[in-house]
matplotlib code that plots the C-alpha trace (Angstrom):
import matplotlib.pyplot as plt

x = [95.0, 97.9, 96.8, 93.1, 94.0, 96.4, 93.3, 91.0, 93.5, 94.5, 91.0, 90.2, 93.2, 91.8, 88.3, 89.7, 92.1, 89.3, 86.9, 89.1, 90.0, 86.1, 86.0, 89.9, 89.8, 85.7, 84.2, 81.3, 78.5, 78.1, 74.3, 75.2, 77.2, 74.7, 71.9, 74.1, 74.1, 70.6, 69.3, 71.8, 70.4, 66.7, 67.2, 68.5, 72.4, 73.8, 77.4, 78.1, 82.0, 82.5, 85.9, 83.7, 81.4, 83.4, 85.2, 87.4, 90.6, 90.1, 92.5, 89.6, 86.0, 83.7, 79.8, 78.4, 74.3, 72.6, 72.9, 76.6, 78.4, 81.9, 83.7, 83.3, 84.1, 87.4, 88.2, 87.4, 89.1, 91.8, 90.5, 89.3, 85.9, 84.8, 81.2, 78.2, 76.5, 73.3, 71.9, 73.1, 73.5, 70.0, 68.1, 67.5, 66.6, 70.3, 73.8, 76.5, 79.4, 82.7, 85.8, 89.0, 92.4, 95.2, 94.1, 90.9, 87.4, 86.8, 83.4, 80.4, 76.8, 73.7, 72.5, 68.9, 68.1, 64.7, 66.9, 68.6, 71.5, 75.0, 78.4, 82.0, 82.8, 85.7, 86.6, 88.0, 86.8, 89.7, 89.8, 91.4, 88.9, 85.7, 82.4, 79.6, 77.0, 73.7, 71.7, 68.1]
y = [53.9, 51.4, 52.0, 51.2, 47.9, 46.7, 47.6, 45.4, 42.5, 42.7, 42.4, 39.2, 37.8, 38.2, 36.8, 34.0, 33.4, 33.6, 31.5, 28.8, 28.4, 27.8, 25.2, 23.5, 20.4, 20.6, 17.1, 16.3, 14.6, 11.6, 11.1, 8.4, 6.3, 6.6, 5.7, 2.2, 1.7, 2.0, 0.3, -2.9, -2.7, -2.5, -5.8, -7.5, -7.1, -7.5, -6.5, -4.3, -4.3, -0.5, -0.4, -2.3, 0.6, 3.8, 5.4, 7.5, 7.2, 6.8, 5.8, 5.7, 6.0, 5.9, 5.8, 8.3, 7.8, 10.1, 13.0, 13.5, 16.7, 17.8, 18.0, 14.0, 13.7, 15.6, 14.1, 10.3, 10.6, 12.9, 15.8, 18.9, 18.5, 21.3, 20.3, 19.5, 16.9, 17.1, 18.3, 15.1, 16.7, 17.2, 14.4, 10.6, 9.5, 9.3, 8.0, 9.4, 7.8, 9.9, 9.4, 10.6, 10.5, 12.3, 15.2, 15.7, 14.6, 13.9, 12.7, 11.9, 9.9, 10.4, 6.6, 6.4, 4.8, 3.3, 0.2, 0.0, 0.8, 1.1, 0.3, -0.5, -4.2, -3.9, -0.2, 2.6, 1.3, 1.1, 0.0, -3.5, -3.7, -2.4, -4.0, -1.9, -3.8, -3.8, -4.2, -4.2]
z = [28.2, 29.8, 33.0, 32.2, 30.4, 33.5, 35.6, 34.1, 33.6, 36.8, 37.7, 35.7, 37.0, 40.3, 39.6, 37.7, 40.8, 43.1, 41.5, 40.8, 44.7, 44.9, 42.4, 42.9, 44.7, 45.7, 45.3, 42.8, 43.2, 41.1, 41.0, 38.0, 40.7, 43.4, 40.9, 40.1, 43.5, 45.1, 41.8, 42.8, 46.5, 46.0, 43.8, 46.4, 46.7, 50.3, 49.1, 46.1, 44.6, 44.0, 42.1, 39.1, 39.4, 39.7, 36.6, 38.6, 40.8, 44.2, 47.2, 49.9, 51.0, 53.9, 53.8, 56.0, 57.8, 58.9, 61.0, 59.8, 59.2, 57.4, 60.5, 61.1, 57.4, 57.5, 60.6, 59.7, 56.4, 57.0, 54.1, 53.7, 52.3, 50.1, 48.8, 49.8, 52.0, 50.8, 54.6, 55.6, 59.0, 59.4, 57.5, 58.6, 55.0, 53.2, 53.6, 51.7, 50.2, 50.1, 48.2, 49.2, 46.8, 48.9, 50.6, 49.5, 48.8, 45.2, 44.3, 46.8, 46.1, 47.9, 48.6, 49.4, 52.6, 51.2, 50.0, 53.2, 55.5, 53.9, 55.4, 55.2, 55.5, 57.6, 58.4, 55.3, 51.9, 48.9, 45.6, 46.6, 49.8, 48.0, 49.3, 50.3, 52.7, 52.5, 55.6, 55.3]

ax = plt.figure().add_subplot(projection="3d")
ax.plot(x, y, z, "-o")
ax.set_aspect("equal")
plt.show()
């Protein structure tokens, strides 16, 4: 009976450690955030403040066009990106806007491109250097 009840312990311990390596440290998409967003660039905005909009802590953040994959993520911000890009690396009709705090990605939005073309005013985004350009 011992033996049976360290089996299946052992085994939820396990599972449990398994499935929170999945879910540690994965960045979430924030569909909220990328809703604040396009909404401000189909009305018009050229340069949207992003500390104002985000709820969250965040060191940096780089938007990402089309055609991009996690390689060119990790490598331009210096994380390992466990989530997902949305096919970014496939589809023309999206950007994606990544947050990094340390080591790792934290949160991402899908930006529509039908409001425009998104960008970094002058190189890696952070909450004291926060505008998102608008190109149309």
């Amino acid at each position: 009976m011992f033996n049976k009840w360290i089996f299946w312990f052992g085994g939820a311990v396990l599972i449990s450690a398994m499935v929170s390596l999945f879910f540690v440290n994965r960045a979430s998409e924030d569909p909220v955030l990328a809703k604040k967003i396009v909404e401000q660039a189909k009305s018009g905005a050229t340069e949207i403040p992003l500390s104002a909009l985000t709820d969250f802590d965040w060191d940096r953040a780089l938007v990402y066009g089309p055609y991009t994959t996690v390689d060119v993520i990790e490598d331009s911000l210096n994380v390992e990106f466990k989530g997902s890009i949305n096919g970014l690396d496939i589809r023309e009709d999206m950007f994606l806007l990544v947050f990094a705090k340390g080591g790792h990605a934290i949160k991402t939005a899908e930006l529509s491109r039908a409001a425009g073309d998104y960008s970094e005013q002058d190189g890696m985004l952070t909450p004291e250097k926060d505008l998102l350009m608008i190109k149309r």
